[in-house]
C-alpha positions, -999 to +999 in steps of 0.1 A: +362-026+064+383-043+036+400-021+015+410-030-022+448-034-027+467-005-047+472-010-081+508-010-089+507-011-130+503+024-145+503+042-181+536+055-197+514+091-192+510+086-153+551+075-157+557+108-170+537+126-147+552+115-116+560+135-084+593+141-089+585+158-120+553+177-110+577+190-083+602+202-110+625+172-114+632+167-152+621+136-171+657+124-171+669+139-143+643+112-124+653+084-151+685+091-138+683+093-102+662+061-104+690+047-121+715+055-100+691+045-071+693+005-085+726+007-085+729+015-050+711-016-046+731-034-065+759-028-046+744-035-014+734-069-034+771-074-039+784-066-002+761-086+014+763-115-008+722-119-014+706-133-040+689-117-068+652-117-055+661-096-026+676-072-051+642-073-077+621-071-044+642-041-030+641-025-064+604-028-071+601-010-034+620+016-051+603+020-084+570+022-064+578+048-036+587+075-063+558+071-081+542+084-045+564+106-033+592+129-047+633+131-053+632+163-038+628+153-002+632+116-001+672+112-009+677+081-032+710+067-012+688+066+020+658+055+002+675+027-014+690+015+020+656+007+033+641-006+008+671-031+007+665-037+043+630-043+042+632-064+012+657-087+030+629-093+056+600-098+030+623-125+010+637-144+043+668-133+040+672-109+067+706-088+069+709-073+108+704-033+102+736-027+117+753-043+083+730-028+065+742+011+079+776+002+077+777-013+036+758+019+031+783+040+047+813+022+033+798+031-009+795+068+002+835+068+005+851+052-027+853+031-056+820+003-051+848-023-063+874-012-041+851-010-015+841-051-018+870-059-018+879-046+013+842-055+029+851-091+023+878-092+036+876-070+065+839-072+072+842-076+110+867-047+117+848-025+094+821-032+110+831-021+145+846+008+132+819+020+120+794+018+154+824+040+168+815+070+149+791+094+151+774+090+118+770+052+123+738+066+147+729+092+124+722+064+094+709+040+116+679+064+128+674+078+091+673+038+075+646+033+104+624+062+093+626+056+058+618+020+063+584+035+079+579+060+051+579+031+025+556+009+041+533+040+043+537+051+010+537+016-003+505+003+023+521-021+037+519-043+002+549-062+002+535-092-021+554-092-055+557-113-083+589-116-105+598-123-140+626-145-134+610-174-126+582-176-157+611-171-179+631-199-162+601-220-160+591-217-201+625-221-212+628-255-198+591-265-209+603-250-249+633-271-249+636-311-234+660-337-237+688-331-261+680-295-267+680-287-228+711-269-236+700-247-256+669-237-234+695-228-210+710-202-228+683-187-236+670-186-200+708-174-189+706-142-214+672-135-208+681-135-169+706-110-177+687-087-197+657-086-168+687-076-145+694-047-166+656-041-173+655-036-137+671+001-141+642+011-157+607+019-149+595-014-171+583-032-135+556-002-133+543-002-169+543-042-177+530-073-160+557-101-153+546-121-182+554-094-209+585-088-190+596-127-196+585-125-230+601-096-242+637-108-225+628-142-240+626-127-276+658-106-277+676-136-260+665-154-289+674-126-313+710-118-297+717-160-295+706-158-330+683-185-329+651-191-342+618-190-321+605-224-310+574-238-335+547-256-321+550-289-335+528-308-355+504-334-346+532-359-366+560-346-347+545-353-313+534-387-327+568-397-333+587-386-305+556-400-279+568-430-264+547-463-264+522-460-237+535-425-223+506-397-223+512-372-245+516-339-223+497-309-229+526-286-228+539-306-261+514-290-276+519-250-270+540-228-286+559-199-265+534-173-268+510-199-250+529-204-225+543-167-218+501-158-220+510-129-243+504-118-280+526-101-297+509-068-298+514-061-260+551-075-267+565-046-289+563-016-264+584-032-240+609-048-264+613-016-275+620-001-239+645-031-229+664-030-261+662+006-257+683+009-227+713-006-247+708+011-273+705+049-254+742+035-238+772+060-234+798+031-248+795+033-284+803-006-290+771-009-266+749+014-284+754+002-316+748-035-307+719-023-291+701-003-320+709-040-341+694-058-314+661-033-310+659-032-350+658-074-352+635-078-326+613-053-333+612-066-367+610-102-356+576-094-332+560-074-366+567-101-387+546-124-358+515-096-361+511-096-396+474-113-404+473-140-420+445-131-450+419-157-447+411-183-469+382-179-491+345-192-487+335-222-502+307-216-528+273-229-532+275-266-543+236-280-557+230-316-560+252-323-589+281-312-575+284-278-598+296-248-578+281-220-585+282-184-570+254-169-549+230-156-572+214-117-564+180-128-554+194-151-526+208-123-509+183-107-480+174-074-484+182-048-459+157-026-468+128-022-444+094-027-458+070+006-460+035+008-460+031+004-498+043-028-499+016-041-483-006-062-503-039-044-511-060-074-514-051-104-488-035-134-508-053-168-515-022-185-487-037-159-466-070-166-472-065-202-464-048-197-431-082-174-425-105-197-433-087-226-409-090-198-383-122-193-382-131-229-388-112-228-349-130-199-339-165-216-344-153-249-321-143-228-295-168-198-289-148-173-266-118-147-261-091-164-287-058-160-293-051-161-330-014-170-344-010-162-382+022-175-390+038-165-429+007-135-430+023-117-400+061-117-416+042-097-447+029-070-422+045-035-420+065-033-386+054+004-383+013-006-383+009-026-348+044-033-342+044-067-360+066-079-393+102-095-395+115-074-367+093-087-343+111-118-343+082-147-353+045-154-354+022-121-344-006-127-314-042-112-325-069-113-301-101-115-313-137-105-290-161-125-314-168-162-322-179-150-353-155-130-376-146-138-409-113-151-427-110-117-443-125-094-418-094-109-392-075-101-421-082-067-426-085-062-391-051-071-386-036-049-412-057-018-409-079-010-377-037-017-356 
């Protein structure tokens, strides 16, 4: 049996509500640990020299696993040792778990900086030293176990998608030729801003493309530049080249290519920026409020509706508009059974009287259809009127019936 794979996207409620703090962990108490949790991994990151992926991979592992299972008996340094080690393996870029045991080991001791230093430089000695000792064996066994708890918890769902590369990827569609440069900025601050992104829970409440966006606006609003305009059919014109195709990308503005709106941008500006702005360094938090106010303000700006132009009037044959007089507009009122007519009309009449000239041609069971007589019948008396949607079917058992008797028959015997 195939089963569905887990859903990793939840609600800032289900955020809230997580293990840790059902089991009594504070809000941020757990925003912390998590925090210091990706640190960890950057750290590891540094000592082993990998490339960011591993570290997104290994902190997505992270992310995920407490929103299964609790602080208060997973420890976060052991936790984020695994998934660090297992995230090696997913991206190809396997570190040997003894390395792995022995960086860990090394940032329990001292200063991370201090410690990388002296990792560089003495990484095989260090190394050594470490499978000496008894606790070398202890970690080893523990980095093991965890590894098997987060596959567990996480079923064994190791596929992930990162923001990184759509932002990358849009930055060098926005901006071509001469302006390359300045799509390379963009996509340099943006990187930087998903890296610190990463130490919150944004990877669990937003889809990769909002992440990209959102990093892509407040690039844009710290750079102080303008957001790209899709150009104009003339613009395209002139900068086409004779006989080149004019490519489709030309054509889109950035939301188009992110696949977002602005509505689903705002909530996780307003996290990202958020993390600066929350900062301990006051230089930091300061900037950071600016930053959250301007793009916040930027992404409102893009949601205002346009109001929409106004409908053209009636024009008659001379060319006069005019308004849309009363009596052309339908009534919404349903007809009742006094406004029937209490005599049948001469129109109807006529249609009778072609009926039954029918009627005498063909002498058995007929199917009558009374076209602008059945829209003036009461749609509580047989079911028939405008509601019925078009011409009324009226069966009639003799050859020999009367224009006004199918008309009264119609209206009062249903």
């Amino acid at each position: 049996m195939v089963t569905a794979p887990p859903n990793w996207s939840f609600l800032p409620q289900e955020v809230a509500l997580s293990p840790s703090f059902i089991a009594g962990v504070s809000r941020d108490d757990e925003l912390n640990r998590r925090a210091f949790g990706v640190q960890r991994l950057m750290q590891l990151k540094d000592l082993m020299a990998s490339n960011q992926l591993v570290l997104s991979t290994a902190v997505s592992f992270l992310h995920r696993f407490y929103m299964r299972s609790s602080m208060q008996g997973w420890n976060v340094n052991d936790v984020a040792a695994a998934a660090f080690f297992l995230a090696a393996k997913v991206e190809e870029e396997s570190r040997a778990l003894r390395t792995v045991v022995c960086c860990s080991l090394e940032l329990d001791q001292g200063d991370p900086m201090t410690t990388r230093n002296k990792y560089q430089n003495e990484q095989k000695r260090i190394v050594e030293a470490w499978e000496r000792k008894p606790e070398f064996s202890d970690a080893r066994k523990k980095i093991l176990w965890y590894e098997e708890a987060l596959l567990r918890v996480l079923s064994f769902d190791l596929e992930l998608e990162h923001p990184d590369p759509v932002l990358v990827t849009a930055c060098e569609r926005l901006w071509k030729g001469g302006e390359a440069q300045r799509g390379r900025e963009v996509a340099e601050v943006g990187w930087a801003i998903l890296n610190d992104s990463l130490l919150t829970t944004g990877c669990l409440l937003y889809q990769r493309e909002v992440l990209a966006a959102s990093a892509f606006v407040l690039a844009i609003v710290q750079l102080e530049m303008d957001l790209p305009v899709k150009p104009t059919k003339v613009e395209i014109e002139e900068d086409k080249e004779e006989g080149e195709e004019e490519e489709e990308t030309e054509q889109m503005d950035w939301l188009e290519i992110f696949g977002v709106t602005p509505r689903v941008l705002r909530g996780c500006i307003e996290q990202m920026a958020g993390y600066y702005a929350n900062a301990e360094d006051a230089f930091v938090r300061s900037e950071g409020i600016q930053l959250r106010r301007e793009a916040l303000e930027l992404i409102d700006s893009l949601r205002s509706p346009t109001p929409p132009p106004p409908s053209a009037p009636e024009v008659l044959s001379n060319d006069v508009p005019v308004a849309p007089s009363e009596d052309a507009k339908p009534s919404l009122a349903e007809p009742t059974i006094e406004d029937l007519p209490s005599k049948p009309t001469e129109d109807v009449k006529m249609e009778m009287e072609s009926a039954t000239a029918t009627v005498e041609q063909a002498p058995h069971k007929l199917v009558l259809k009374i076209g602008s007589a059945s829209e003036d019948l009461n749609p509580a008396v047989g079911g028939h009127g405008p509601s019925s949607g078009g011409a009324s079917d009226m069966e009639l058992d003799s050859a020999v019936t009367t224009s006004s008797s199918v008309q009264w028959e119609s209206v009062t015997d249903r």
